[in-house]
N, C-alpha and C positions, 0 to 999 in steps of 0.2 A: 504494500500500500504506500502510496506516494503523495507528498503534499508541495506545491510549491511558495514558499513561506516567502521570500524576497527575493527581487532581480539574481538571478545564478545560483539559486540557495535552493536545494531540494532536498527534504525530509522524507525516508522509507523507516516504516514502521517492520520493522520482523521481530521476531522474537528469540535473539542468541546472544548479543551483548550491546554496550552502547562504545559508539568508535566516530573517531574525525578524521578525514582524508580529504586532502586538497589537493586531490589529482582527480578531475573530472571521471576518470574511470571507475569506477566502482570494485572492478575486479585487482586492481594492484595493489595487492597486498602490501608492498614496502612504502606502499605511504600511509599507512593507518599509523591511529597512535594511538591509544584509550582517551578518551573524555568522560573520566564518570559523572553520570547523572548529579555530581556535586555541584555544578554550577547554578542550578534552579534551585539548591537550599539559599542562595540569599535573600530572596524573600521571604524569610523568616525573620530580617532584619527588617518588613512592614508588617507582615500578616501571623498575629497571634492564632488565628484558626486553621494556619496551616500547620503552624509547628503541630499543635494540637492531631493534625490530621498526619503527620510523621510519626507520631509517638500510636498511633494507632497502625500502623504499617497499612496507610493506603494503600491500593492496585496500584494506581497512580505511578506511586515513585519506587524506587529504588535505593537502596544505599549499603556500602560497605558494612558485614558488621561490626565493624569495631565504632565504625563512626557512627553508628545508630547508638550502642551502647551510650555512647561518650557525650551524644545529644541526650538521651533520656537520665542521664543522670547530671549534665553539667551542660546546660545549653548555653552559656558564658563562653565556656572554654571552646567546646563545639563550634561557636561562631570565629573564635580565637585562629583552630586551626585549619578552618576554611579560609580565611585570610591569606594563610601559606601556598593554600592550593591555589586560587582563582588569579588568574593573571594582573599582571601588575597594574594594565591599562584600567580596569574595572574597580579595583581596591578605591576604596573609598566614595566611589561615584553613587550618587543618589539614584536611586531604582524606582521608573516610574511603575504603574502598574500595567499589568498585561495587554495585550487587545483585543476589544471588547466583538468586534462584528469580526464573525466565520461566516462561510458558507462551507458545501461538503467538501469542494476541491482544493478551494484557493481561500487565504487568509489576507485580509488586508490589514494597514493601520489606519485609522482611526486620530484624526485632528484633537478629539476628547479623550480621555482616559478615565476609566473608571475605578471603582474600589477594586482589589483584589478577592472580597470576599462575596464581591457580586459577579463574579466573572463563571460562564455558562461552563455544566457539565455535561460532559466531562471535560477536564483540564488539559488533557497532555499537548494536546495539538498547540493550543496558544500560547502553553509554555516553552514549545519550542522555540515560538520565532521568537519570546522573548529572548529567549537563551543565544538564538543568535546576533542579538544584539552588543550581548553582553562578551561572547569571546573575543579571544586578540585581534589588533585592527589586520594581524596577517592571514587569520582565517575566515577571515569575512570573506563572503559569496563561493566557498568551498562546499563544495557537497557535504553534507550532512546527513550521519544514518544515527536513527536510534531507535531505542527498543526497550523492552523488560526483560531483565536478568534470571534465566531459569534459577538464580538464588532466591525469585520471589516466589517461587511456588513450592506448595508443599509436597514433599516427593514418595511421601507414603501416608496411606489413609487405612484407618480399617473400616469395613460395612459389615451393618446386619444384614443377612440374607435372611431367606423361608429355610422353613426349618422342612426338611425332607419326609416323606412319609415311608417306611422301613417294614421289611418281611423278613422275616428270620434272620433278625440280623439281633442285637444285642444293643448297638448305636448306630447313628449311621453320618454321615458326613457332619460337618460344624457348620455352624447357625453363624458364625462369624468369619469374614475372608477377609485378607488383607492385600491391599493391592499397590502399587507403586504406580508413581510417574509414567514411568517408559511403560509397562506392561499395559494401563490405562490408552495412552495413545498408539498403542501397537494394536489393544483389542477394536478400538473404535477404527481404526486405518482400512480393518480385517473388515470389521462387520458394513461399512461404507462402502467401502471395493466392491464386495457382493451385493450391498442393494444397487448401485450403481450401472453396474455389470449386466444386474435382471432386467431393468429398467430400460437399457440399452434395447438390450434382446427382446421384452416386449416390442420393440420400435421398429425393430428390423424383424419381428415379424408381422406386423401388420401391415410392412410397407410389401409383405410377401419375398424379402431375402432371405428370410429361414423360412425355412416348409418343412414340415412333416411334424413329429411330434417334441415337442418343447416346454417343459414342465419348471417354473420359476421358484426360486426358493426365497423371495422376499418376505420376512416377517419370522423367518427361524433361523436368522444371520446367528444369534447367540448361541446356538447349539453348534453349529459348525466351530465357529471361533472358541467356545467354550472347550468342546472337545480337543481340539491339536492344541489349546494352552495346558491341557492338563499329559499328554500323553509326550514320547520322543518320537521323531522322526524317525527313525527306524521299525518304532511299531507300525502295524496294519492296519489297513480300514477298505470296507467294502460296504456299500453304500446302494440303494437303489435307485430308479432311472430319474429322481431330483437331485442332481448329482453334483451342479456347478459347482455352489458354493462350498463344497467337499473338495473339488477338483481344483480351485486352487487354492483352498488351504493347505493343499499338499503340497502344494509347488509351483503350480501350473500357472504361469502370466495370464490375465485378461486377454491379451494380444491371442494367443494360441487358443481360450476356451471359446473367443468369437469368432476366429477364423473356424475352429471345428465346425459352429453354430451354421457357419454357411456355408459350408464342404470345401474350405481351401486347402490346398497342397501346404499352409501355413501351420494348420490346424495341431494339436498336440495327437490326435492320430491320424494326421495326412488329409484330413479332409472325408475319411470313409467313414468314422464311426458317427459321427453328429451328435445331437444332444443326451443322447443315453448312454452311449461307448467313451468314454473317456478315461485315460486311463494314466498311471506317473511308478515311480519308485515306490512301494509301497500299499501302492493304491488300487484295488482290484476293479474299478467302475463303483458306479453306471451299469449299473442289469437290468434289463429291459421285461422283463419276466417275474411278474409278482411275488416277491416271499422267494424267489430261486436262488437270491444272493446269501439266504440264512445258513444251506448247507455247507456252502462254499466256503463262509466265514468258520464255521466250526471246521472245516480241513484245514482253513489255514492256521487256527489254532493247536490242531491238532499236531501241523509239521513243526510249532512254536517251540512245543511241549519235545516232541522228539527229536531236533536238535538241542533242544536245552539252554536254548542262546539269549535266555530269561524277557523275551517279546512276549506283546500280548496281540488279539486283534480283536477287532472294536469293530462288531456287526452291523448293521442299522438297518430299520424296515420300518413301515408305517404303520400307522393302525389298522390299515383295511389290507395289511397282511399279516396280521396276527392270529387270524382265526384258520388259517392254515396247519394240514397238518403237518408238513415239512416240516414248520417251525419247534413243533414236540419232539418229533422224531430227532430233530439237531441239539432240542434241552435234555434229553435224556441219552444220548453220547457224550452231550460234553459234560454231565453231569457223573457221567460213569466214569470215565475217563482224566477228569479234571481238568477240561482245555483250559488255558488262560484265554477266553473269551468274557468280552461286554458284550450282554445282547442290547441293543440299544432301542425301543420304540419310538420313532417321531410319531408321536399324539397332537395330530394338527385341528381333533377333532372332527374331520372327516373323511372318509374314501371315498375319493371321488366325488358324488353329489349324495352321501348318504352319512346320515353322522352317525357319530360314534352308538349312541343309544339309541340310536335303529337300529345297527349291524351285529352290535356282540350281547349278549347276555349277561356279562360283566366287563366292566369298562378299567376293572384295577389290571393293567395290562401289565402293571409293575411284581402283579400277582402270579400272573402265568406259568411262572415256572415250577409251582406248587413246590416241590423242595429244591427247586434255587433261590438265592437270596436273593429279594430285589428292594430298590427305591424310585420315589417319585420323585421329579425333580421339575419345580418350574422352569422352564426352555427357552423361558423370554429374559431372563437372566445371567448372561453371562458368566459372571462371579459365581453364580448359585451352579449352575453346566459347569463349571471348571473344577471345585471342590470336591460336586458329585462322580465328575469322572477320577481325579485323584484318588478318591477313596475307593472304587471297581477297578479301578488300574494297579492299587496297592494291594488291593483282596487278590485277583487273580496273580499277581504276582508271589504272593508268598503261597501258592500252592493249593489254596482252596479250592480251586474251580471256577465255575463261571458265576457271572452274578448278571443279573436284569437289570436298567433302565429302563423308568419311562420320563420321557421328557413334555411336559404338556405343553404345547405351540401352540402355533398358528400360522398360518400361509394367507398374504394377502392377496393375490391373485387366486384364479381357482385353480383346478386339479389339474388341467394344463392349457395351451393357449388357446383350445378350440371350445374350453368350460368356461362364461362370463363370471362364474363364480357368485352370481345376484339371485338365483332360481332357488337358491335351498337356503341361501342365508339371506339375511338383511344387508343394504349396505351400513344401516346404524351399527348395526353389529359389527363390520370389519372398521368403520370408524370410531366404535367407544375403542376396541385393541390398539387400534395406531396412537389413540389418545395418550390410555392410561396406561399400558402395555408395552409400548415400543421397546425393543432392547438398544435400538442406538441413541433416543432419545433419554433412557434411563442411564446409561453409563455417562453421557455427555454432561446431563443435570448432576448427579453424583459428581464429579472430576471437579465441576465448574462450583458446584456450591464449598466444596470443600479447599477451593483454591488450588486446587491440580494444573489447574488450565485455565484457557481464558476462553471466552467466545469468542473472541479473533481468530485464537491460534486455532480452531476448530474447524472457523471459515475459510484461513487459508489452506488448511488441509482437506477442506471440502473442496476448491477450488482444486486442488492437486489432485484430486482421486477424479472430479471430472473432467479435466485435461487428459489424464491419463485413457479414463475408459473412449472419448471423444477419438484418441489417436487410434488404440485399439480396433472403434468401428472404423474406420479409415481404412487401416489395414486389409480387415476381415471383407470391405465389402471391393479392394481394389487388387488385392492377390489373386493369381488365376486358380483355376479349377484342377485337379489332379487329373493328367493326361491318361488317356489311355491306358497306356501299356503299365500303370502303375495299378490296375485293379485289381490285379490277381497277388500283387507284393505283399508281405509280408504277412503271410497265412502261416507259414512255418517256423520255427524254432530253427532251424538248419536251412539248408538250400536244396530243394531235393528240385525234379522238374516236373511240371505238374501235366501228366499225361490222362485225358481223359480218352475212353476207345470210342470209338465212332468219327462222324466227321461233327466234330464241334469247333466253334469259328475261334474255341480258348486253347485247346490244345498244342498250338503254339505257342504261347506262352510260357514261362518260367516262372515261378514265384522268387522274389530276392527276401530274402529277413533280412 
């Protein structure tokens, strides 16, 4: 964000430190030189309500902590050794007050000057140009950056969460999570990407550049991001055919999961698999096959257990494949057996166009495994998802067995792009969820009430994730098409050649892996 405060003088607000450079370039690091935010403390040499408003550590400002100490205890002396810091041109000079008329872009002066303790909030902007008044007559009209000091924000918080609903368990996850800084804006970056991402994909499919079937996962961002903060990248995850925001929190760029979305040779599988087929390190899909991905997860638990290499893998299926009996037949293997499997339920509340208490006869889906252990876990929570999966991820690791998940969601779109999603539900209904509900809207509020973050630095990083997903469709809809001779590639494990008998027009062909 950019302001221009005086003839050749340009103010950029980011959020890393505060710095002076007088080389019109921005990027030449060997002319920066620190300016701490100390020069706007002399106005505490007019305005008693500001001091006042330092001793409360405004958002506002900033300052060293020794020098905050030394003000809160000795504001004589404090003014004493600001003296030493502020250049010589300024010592002594009477300070009028700020300027009074802003508009959003540009500030002007102002023939009148007012009080300082009538000047509009927020402050920082007019206190810059005052501030450039006040540096040395050699830095006048030099570019000007400043900001707030990640030393203003607080870098760990603790939250209550819901407290978990538990089957045969003794406890079950903690009611309290603790979260940091970084972890805070890594999970929102996570959960934003993917509404983003879906949002996108709605767009390029109505405009008819993705066809065929396309299943959104906006409104159960926290379950995804919840899960891979709780688990290593080396463990497994298999997922069914709502699979994006799975795919890339494994790994997978936006770039590759919309090139797949519209069959590009770009795609992260070449363009052939599309919105079901997706696949990474670790990561078994996207199964397009209701409830077929449950078996699959307990084999891969099972290879976990028999190499011994202490992985776990973390199943996922929906409610409206719960009542399958695949799903028994895979609890009562890995039950015998002890796979280090998470059966995971997304409880979105409905399959397809039928909800939940229409389709099953009991809805404690976290029940299901009658002697597996399971817990409920709200899904719109982030922190509450990452806890819950910690504690199934530490169960099945020290040898227990598998344990259930149910995670209760919600999906803001419907069951996929050809469902309006309005026939069986209310829209009040998927608007009181976005309201009171949202998981990116809950973590944001959290971070921001607690002084994590600011709602700038939120914006600018909203700004980045849709740059990002912006260039993404670019990509997806200007890469060509996977040629020909590329359809029959990469069926094999090996290189074998692929002979079919009779006269078929593929028989010339080879598959490459």
């Amino acid at each position: 964000m950019k302001f221009v405060l005086l003839k050749n003088t340009v103010v950029s607000v980011k959020f890393h430190q505060v710095y002076v450079t007088t080389s019109e370039d921005e990027s030449n690091d060997a002319c920066q030189r620190e300016a701490p935010s100390i020069y706007l403390l002399l106005l505490f040499r007019r305005s008693g309500s500001w001091r006042q408003q330092f001793k409360q550590r405004s958002p506002y400002f900033s300052l060293p902590d020794h020098l905050l100490q030394l003000f809160r205890e000795d504001t004589k002396a404090f003014l004493g050794q600001l003296e030493d810091i502020v250049s010589p041109a300024c010592r002594g000079s009477a300070l009028g007050s700020p300027p009074s008329g802003m508009c959003p872009k540009y500030l002007k002066w102002e023939a009148s000057r007012r009080d300082p303790s009538q000047m509009p909030k927020p402050p920082q902007l007019a206190l810059l140009s005052w501030m450039a008044e006040l540096l040395t007559p050699s830095l006048r009209g030099a570019r000007v950056v400043i900001s707030r000091s990640f030393a203003d924000f607080t870098t760990q918080a603790t939250f209550d969460i819901k407290k978990c609903d538990v089957h045969r368990l003794e406890e079950g996850p903690p009611v309290r999570a603790e979260l940091t800084r970084d972890q805070g804006l890594q999970y929102y970056r996570t959960m934003q990407t993917v509404r983003r991402m879906e949002l996108k994909a709605d767009q390029l499919y109505k405009q008819k550049i993705i066809r065929g079937f396309c299943h959104l996962y906006d409104g159960q961002e926290a379950c995804a991001a919840g899960i891979e903060a709780a688990i290593n990248p080396t463990d497994h995850l298999i997922t069914a055919y709502r699979a994006h925001g799975y795919t890339y929190t494994r790994g997978v760029s936006v770039k590759e999961i919309l090139a797949e979305l519209t069959g590009r040779k770009g795609g992260v599988a070449k363009g052939k698999g599309g919105s079901m087929h997706m696949y990474a390190p670790h990561f078994y899909g996207g199964n397009g096959i209701v409830g077929a991905q449950v078996p699959l997860g307990a084999g891969i638990a099972l290879a976990c257990k028999y190499q011994d290499n202490d992985q776990i893998c973390v199943t996922l299926y929906g409610d409206g494949a719960a009542n399958q009996g695949q799903l028994f037949e895979s609890y009562n293997m890995a039950a015998l057996w002890k796979l280090p499997c998470i059966f995971i339920c997304e409880n979105n509340g409905y399959g397809m166009g039928t909800s939940v208490e229409r389709a099953a006869a009991s809805t404690d889906y976290y029940k299901r495994g009658d002697f597996i252990p399971g817990i409920r876990v709200d899904g719109m929570d982030v922190l509450c998802v990452r806890e819950a999966t910690k504690f199934a991820a530490d169960h099945c690791r020290a040898g227990k067995g598998p344990i259930i998940m149910e995670l209760q969601t919600y999906r803001y779109h419907g069951h996929s792009m050809s469902d309006p999603g309005v026939s069986y539900r209310t829209r009040e209904e998927i608007q009181e969820v976005r309201t009171k509900k949202d998981p990116i809207t809950m973590l944001k509020e959290r971070m921001i009430s607690t002084n994590m973050a600011s709602a700038e630095e939120f914006k600018e990083m909203d700004m980045e994730i849709r740059k990002e997903v912006e260039e993404a469709a670019q990509f997806a809809t200007s890469d060509p098409e996977p040629a020909l001779e590329e359809l029959c590639n990469h069926m094999f494990y090996n290189n074998p050649p692929l002979e079919v008998r009779g006269t078929n027009p593929w028989s010339k062909l080879t598959s490459v892996s």
